[in-house]
PASEKE-688326 format. One line per field, with one value per residue (C-alpha): residue number from 1; residue in three letters; chain; x, y, z. Coordinates in Angstrom, 2 decimals. Example, Ala and Ser with C-alpha at 12.3 -4.5 7.8 and 13.67 -1.06 7.14 Angstrom:
PASEKE-688326
i = 1 / 2;
aa = Ala / Ser;
ch = A / A;
X = 12.30 / 13.67;
Y = -4.50 / -1.06;
Z = 7.80 / 7.14;
END
This chain:
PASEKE-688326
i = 1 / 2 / 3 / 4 / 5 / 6 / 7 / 8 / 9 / 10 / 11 / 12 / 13 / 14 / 15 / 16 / 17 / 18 / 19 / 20 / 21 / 22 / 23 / 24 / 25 / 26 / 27 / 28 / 29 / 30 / 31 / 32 / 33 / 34 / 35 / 36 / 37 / 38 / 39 / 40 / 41 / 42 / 43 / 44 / 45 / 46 / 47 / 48 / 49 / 50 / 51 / 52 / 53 / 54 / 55 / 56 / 57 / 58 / 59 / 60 / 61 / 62 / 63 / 64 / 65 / 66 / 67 / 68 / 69 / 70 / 71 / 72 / 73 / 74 / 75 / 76 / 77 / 78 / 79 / 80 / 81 / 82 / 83 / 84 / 85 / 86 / 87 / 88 / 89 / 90 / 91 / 92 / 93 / 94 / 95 / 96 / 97 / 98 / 99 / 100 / 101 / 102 / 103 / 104 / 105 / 106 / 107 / 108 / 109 / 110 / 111 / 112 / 113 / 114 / 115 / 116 / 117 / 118 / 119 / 120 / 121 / 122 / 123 / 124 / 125 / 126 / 127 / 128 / 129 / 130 / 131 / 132 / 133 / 134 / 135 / 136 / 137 / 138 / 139 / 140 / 141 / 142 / 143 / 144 / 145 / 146 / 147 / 148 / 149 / 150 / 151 / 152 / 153 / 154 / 155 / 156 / 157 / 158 / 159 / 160 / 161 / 162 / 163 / 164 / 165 / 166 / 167 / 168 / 169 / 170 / 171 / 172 / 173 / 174 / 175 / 176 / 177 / 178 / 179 / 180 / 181 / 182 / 183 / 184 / 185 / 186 / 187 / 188 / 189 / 190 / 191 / 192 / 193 / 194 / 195 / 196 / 197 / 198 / 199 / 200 / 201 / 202 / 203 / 204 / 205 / 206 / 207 / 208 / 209 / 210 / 211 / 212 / 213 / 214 / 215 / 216 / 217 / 218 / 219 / 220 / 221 / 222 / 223 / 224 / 225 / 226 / 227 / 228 / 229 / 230 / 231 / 232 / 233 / 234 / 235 / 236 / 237 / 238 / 239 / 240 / 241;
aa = Unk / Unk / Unk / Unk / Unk / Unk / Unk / Unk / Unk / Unk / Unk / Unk / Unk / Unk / Unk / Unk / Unk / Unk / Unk / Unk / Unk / Unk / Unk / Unk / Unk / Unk / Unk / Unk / Unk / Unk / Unk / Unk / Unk / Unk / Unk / Unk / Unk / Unk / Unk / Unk / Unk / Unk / Unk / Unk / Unk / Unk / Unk / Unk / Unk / Unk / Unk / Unk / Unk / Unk / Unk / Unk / Unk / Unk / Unk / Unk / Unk / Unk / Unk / Unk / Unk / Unk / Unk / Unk / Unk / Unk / Unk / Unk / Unk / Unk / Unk / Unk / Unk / Unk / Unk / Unk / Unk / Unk / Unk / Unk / Unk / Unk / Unk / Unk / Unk / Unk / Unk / Unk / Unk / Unk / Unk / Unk / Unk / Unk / Unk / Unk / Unk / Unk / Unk / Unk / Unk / Unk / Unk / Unk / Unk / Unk / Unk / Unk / Unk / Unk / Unk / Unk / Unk / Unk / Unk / Unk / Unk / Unk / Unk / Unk / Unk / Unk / Unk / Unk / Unk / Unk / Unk / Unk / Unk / Unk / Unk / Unk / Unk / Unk / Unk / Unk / Unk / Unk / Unk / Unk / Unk / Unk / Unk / Unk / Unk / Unk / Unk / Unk / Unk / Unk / Unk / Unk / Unk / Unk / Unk / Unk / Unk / Unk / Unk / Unk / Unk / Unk / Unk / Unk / Unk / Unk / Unk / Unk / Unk / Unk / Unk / Unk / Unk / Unk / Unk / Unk / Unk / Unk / Unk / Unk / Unk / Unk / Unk / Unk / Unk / Unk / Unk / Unk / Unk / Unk / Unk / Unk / Unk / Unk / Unk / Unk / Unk / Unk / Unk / Unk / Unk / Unk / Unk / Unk / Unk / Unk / Unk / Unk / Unk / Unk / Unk / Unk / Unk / Unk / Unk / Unk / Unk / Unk / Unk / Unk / Unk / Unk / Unk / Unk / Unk / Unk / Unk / Unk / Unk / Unk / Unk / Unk / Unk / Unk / Unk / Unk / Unk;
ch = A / A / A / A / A / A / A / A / A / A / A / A / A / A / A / A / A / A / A / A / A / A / A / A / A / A / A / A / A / A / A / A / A / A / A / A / A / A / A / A / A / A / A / A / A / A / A / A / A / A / A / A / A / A / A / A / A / A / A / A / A / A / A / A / A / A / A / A / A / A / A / A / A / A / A / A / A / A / A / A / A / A / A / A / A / A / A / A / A / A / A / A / A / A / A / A / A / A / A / A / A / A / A / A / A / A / A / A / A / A / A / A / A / A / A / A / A / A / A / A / A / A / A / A / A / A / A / A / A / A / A / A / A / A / A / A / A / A / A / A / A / A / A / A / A / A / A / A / A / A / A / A / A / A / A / A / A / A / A / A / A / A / A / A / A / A / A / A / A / A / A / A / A / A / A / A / A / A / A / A / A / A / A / A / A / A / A / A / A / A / A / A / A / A / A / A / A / A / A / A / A / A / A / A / A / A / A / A / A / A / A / A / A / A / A / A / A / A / A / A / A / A / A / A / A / A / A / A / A / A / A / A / A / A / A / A / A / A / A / A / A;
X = -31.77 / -34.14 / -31.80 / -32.83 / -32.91 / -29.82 / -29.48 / -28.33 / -30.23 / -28.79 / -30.75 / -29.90 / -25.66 / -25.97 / -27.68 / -24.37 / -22.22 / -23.93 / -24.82 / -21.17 / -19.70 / -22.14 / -21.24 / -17.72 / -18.02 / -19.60 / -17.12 / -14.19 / -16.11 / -16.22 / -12.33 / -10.09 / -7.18 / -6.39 / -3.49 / -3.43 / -5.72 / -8.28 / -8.13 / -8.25 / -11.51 / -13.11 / -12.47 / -13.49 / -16.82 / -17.22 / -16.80 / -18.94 / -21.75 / -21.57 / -21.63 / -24.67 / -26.48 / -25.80 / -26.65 / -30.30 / -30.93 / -29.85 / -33.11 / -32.67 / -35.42 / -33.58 / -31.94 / -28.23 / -28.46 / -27.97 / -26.81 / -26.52 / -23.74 / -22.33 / -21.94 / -19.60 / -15.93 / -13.28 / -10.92 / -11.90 / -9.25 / -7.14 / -7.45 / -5.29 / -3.37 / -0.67 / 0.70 / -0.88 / 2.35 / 1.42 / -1.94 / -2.53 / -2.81 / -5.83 / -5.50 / -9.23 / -8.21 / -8.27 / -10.19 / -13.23 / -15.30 / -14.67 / -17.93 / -18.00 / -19.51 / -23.23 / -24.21 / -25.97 / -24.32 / -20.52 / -19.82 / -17.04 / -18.36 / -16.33 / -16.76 / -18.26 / -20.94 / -21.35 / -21.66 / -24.54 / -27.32 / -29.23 / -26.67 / -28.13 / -25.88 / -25.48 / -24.15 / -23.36 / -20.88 / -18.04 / -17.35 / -13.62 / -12.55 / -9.70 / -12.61 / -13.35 / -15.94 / -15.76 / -18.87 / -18.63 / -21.13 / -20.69 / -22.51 / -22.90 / -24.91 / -27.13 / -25.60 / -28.96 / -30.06 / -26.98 / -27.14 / -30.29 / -29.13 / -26.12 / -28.53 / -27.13 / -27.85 / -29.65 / -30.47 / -27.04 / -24.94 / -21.84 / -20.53 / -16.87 / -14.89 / -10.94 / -9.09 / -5.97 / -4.15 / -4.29 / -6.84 / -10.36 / -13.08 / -16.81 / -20.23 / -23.75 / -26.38 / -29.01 / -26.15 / -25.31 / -29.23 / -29.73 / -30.72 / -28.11 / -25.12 / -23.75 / -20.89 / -19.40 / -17.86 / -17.95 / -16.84 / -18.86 / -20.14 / -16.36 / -14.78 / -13.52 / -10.20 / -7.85 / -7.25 / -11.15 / -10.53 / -10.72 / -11.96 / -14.88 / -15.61 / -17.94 / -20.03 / -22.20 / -23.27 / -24.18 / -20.95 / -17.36 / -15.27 / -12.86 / -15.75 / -16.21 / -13.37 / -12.18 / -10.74 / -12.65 / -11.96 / -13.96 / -17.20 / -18.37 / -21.60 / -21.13 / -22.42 / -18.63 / -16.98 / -14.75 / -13.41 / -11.18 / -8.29 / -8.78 / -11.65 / -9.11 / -6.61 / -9.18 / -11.72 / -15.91 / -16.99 / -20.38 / -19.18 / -22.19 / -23.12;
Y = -74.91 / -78.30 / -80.96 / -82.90 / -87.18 / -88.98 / -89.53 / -92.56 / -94.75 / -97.93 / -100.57 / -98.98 / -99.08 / -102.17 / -103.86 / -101.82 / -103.78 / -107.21 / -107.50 / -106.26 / -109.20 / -111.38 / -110.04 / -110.70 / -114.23 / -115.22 / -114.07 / -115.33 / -118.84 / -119.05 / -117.44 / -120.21 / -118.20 / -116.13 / -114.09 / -110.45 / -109.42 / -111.34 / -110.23 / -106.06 / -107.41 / -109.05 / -105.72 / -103.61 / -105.63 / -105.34 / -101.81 / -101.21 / -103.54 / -101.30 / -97.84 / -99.28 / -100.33 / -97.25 / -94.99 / -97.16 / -96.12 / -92.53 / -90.55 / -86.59 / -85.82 / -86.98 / -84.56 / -84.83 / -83.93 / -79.98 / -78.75 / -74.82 / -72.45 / -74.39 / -77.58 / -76.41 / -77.49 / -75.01 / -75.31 / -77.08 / -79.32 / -78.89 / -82.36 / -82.87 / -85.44 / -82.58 / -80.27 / -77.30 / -75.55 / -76.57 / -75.36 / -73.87 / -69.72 / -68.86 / -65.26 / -63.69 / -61.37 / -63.20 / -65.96 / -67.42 / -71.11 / -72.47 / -74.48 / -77.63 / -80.35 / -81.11 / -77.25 / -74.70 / -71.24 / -72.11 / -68.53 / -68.55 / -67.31 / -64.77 / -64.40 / -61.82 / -63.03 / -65.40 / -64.09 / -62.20 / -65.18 / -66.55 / -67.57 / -70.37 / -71.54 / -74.90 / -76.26 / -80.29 / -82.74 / -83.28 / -87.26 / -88.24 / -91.93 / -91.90 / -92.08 / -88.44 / -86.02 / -82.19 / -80.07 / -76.80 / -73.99 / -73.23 / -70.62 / -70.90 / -71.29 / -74.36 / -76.20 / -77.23 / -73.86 / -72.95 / -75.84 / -75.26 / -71.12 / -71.93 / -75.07 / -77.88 / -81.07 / -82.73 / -86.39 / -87.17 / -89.52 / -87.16 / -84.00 / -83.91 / -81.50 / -80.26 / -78.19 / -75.65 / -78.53 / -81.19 / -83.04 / -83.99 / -86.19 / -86.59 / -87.52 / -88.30 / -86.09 / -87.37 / -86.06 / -82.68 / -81.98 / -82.48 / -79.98 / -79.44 / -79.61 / -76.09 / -74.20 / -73.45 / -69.53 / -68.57 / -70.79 / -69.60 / -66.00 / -65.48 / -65.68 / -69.41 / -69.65 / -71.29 / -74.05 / -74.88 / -74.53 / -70.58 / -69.69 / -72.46 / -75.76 / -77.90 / -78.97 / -82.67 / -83.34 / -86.37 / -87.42 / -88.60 / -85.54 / -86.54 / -86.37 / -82.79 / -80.92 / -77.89 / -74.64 / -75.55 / -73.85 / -76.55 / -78.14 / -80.21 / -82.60 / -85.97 / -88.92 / -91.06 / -91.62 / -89.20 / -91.18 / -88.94 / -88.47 / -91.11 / -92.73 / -94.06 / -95.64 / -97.77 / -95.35 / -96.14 / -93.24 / -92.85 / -92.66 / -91.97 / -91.71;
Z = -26.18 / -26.12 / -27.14 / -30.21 / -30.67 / -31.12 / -34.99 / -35.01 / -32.21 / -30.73 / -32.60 / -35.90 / -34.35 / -33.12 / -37.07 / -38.57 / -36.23 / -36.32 / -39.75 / -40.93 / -39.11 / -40.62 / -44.11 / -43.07 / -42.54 / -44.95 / -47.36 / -45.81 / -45.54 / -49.23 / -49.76 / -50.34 / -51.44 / -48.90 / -51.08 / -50.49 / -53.66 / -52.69 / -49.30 / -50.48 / -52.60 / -49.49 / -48.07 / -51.00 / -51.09 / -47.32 / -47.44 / -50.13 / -48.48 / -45.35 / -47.25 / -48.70 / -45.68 / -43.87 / -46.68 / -46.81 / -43.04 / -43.55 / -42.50 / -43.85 / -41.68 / -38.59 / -36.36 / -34.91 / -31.12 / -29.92 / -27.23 / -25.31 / -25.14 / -21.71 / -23.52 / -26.15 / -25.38 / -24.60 / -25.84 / -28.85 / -30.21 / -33.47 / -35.23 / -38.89 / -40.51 / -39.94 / -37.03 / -36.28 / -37.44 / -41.22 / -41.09 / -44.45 / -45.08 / -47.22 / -47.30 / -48.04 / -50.01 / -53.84 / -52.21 / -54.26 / -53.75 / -57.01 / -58.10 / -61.01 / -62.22 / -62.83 / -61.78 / -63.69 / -62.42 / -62.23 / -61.01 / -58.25 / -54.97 / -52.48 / -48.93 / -48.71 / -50.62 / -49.25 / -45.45 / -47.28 / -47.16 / -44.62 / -41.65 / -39.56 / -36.52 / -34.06 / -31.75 / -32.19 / -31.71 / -33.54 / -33.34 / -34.31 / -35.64 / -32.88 / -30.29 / -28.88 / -29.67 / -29.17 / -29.29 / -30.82 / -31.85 / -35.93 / -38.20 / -41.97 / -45.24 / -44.98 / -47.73 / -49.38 / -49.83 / -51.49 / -53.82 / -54.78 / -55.49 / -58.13 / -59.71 / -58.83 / -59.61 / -56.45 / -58.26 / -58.48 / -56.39 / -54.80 / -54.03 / -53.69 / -51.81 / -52.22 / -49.99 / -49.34 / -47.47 / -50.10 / -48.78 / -50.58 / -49.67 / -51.25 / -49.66 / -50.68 / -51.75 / -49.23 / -46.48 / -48.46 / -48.37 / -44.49 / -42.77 / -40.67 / -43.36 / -43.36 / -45.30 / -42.00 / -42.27 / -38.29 / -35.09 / -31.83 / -33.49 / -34.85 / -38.43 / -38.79 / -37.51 / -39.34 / -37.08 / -37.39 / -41.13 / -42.58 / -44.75 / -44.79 / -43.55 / -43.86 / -41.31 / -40.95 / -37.21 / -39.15 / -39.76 / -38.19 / -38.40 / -41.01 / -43.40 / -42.67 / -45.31 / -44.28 / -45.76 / -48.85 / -52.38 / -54.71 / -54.90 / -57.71 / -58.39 / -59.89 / -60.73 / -60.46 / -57.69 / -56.58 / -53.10 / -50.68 / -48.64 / -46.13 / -48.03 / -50.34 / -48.06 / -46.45 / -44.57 / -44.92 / -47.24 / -45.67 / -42.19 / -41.01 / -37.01;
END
């Protein structure tokens, strides 16, 4: 399998890193009270500067790299903000993605419906905050194709996510539309595992790997801000690569 460009190159990394420091002091040359509140907004205002730069270089044409079947890492690592013992048990039986917010057709989708559209499959890396990467080989709905099927509303800002294990976390639309965003229901030509996030996941080569939910049971389109797990104890929400 030809391997595709990079999708974020190394000038465009470098201006985040730069031009973040830049914003950084310039705000804390004109912060005289350096008391704790005004410190979180330095870093609200920070934060939301960089979301707003990376979201501007975002390209949706742009291509996360691929790679062939003896690239993909084996095994391929659990990674939580929980042990592996207290992964969560979505039986399939009952299960149904619940859908919400600015969509037309609302109607709760099984698995097995699901499985029934066009499957597309990849294999990318997965890029973790901590500092490793995995690559693994997915298979899935592409996520703009299903948006499009239940009506959803593709002019407005997010698309938030919750989860069997408590956790949530929203993205942009620009991200939700690539075309390599999937609703993740197989791991290397097998039903998602649980470890990996059963009974979906989904999957943004485009993004650090906590911003990929998995074992999903809502989505909903909005226009407010709907923040996440890690988002909202201090995390960039675009967290884009």
């Amino acid at each position: 399998m030809a391997r595709r460009q990079s999708f974020l190159i190394p000038e465009r990394r470098q201006f985040l890193k730069e031009s973040a420091g830049l914003g950084a002091a310039v705000m804390l040359a004109g912060c005289k009270d350096q008391d704790k509140s005004v410190t979180a907004n330095i870093r609200t205002a920070l934060q939301n500067w960089n979301d707003g730069a990376q979201a501007a270089l975002f390209d949706g044409n742009r291509l996360a790299e691929t790679y062939s079947e003896k690239d993909i890492t084996d095994p391929f690592p659990f990674n939580a903000f929980y042990k592996v013992t207290e992964i969560p048990d979505v039986p399939e039986t009952g299960y149904a993605l619940q859908l919400g917010g600015l969509i037309d057709n609302k109607e709760s989708w099984t698995l097995e419906r699901l499985r029934k559209l066009p499957q597309v499959s990849q294999i990318t890396r997965h890029v973790c905050v901590e500092g490793w990467s995995a690559i693994g080989k997915w298979g899935g709905v592409r996520f703009s194709e299903f948006l499009a099927l239940v009506g959803a509303d593709t002019t407005a800002k997010y698309i938030g996510f919750t989860c069997a294990d408590k956790y949530y976390t929203s993205i942009d639309m620009a991200t939700a539309l690539h075309p390599q965003t999937i609703l993740a229901l197989t791991f290397r030509d097998e039903v998602l595992p649980a470890k990996y996030g059963f009974p979906m996941k989904l999957r943004m080569p485009t993004k650090l790997g906590f911003k990929n939910p998995k074992h999903i049971m809502s989505v909903f389109v909005t226009n407010d801000y709907p923040g996440g797990y890690w988002e909202d104890q201090g995390y960039n929400w675009f967290s884009g690569l």
